[in-house]
N, C-alpha and C positions, 0 to 999 in steps of 0.2 A: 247485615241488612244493606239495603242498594237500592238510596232513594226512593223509598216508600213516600208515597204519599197516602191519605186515607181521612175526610170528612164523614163522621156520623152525623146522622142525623136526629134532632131532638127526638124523642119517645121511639125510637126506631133499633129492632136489635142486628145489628151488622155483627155476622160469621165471621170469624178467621179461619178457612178452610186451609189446609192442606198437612204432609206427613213430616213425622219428625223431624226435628233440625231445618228447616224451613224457614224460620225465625216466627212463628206464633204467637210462642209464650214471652222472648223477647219483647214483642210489640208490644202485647199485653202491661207485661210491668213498668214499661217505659213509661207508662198512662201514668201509671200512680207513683212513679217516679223510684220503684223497688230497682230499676237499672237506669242507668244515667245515661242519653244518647252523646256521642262525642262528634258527633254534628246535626241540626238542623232544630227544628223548633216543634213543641207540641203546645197547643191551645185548648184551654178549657175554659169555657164559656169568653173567648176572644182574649185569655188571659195565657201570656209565659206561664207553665206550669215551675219553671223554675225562679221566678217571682215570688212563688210562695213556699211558705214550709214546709219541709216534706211530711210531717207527719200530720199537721194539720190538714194536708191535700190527702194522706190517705184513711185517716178517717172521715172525709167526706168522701168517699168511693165505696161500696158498696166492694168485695174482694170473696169470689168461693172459689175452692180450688177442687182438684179431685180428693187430695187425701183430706178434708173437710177438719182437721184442724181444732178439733175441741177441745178443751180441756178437761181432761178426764175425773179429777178432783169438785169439779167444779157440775151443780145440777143445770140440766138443759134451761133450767128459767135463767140461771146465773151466766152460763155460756151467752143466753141472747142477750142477756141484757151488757153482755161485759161493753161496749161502745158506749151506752149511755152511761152507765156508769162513770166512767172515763171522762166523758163530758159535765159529769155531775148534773143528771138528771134526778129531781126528787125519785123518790121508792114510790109512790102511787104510782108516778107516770110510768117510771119502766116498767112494773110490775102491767099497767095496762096496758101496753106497747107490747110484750112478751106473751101477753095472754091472746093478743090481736094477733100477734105472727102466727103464733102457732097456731093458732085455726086457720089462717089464711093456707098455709103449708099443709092443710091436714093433719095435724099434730093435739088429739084436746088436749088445753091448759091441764086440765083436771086429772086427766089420767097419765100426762109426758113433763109437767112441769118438774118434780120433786123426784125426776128417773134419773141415775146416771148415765154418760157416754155407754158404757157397758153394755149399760142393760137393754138398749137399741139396737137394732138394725142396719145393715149400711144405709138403705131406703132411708128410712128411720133419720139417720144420722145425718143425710146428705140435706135431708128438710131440713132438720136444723141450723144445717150452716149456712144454708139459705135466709133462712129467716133471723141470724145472725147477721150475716151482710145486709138486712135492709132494717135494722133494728134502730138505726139512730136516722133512718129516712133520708137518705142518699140519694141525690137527683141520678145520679149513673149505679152501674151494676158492674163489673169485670167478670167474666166466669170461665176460669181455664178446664177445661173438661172436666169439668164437676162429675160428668156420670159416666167419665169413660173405667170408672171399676167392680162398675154395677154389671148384675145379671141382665139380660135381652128385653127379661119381662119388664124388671125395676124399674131398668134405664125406661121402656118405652112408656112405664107410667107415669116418669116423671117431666119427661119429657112435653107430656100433656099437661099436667102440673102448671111446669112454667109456662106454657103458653095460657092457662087459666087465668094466672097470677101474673103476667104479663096485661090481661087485659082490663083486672080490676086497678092497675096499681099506677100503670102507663110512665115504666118508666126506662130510660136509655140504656141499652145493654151492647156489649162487646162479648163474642162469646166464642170461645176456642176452642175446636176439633179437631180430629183428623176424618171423621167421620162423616162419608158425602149425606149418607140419610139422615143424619141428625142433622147437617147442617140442612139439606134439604126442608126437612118439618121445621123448622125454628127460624130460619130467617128472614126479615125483611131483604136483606140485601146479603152478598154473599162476598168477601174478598178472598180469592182463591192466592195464597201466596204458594211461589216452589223456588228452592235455593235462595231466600232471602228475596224473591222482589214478587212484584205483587204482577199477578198474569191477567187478572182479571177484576173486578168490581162491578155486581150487577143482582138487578132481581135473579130469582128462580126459571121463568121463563124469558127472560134475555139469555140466561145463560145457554139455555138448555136449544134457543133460536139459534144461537148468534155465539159457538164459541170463539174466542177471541183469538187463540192461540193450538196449535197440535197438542199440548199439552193438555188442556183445558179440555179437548174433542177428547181425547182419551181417558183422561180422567172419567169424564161424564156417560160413558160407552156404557148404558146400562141398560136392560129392559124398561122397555114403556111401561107397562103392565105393573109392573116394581113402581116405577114414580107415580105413574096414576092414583095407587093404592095411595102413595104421601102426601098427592095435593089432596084427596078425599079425607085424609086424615088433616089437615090443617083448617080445610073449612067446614068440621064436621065442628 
């Protein structure tokens, strides 16, 4: 990485676009402190992240990944609720917290509570780990391609999804791609990183106005017709 810098904004989801090895995922964990930066500082809510415990900093972070991380032993009510648990939440409350997610994710209590990993869908599965990550109510959200192992359809159901549940929930998300249309539908703001520095940071039509870099003009080289169809899908 080489001098990034990068402010989110409160209830705002800021993309990390770009392709492999790029340092993305990097970024990502340095938030919740799963990688240590060996120089410069990150702030969370105007706080050293390294001021505080690491594990306490990342159970307050919200964390889905793509391979979604369940534990297979364990019933999708026990999966969501495993954070509060941990915090030693009564059993009413998680049990009513777990029953709230999973309708929030499209998931009924009634018919997914008492299923295993197993016996789910990746779709299926990927709600859950979603509704895992916001299960002890995390002001932030991390999501390193959560959907990049889903099928076209899946991913683009879910895809709606969280922008649904984004908007009931309103909360600050950082969310990792390599994927220009997905970062396209999803974000407020976009930071296009390539070989570790950042080329760009900006809305959807700043970027698409105004590329910043050759890079960035190339990257973005796409039919109109293609993006039109994504901004119709984001204010539909």
């Amino acid at each position: 990485m080489d001098r990034i810098s990068l402010e989110v904004e409160e209830g705002e989801t800021l993309v990390l676009l770009g392709s492999s090895g790029c340092g993305k995922t990097t970024t990502l964990k340095m938030i919740n402190r799963l990688i240590d930066p060996t120089s410069g500082k990150i702030e969370l809510d105007g706080i050293d992240i390294h001021r505080r415990d690491p594990v306490e900093l990342r159970r307050s972070i919200g964390y889905v990944i793509q391979g979604i991380g369940l534990f297979p032993h364990l019933t999708i009510q026990e999966n969501v609720e495993m954070v509060p648990r941990i915090l030693q939440w009564p059993p009413s409350r998680m049990r009513e917290r777990a029953q709230r997610l999973l309708e929030l994710v499209g998931l009924s209590f009634e018919d997914y509570a008492e299923r295993l990993p197993e016996e789910l869908s990746g779709g299926q599965k990927q709600r859950v780990g979603v509704a895992r990550a916001l299960a002890a109510d995390p002001k932030y959200l991390l999501m390193d391609e959560p959907f990049g192992a889903l099928d076209g359809v899946t991913r683009d159901t879910l895809q709606k999804e969280l922008l649904r549940i984004k908007s009931k929930i309103k909360k600050t998300i950082v969310f990792v791609t390599h994927d220009i249309l997905e970062a396209m539908v999803l974000a407020d703001r976009i930071a296009i990183l390539h070989e570790g520095k950042v080329e760009q940071i900006g809305t959807r039509a700043e970027i698409l106005r105004s590329p910043a870099t050759d890079f960035v003009r190339r990257l973005f080289e796409r039919p109109m017709d293609q993006l039109g169809g994504l901004m119709e899908l984001q204010e539909s």
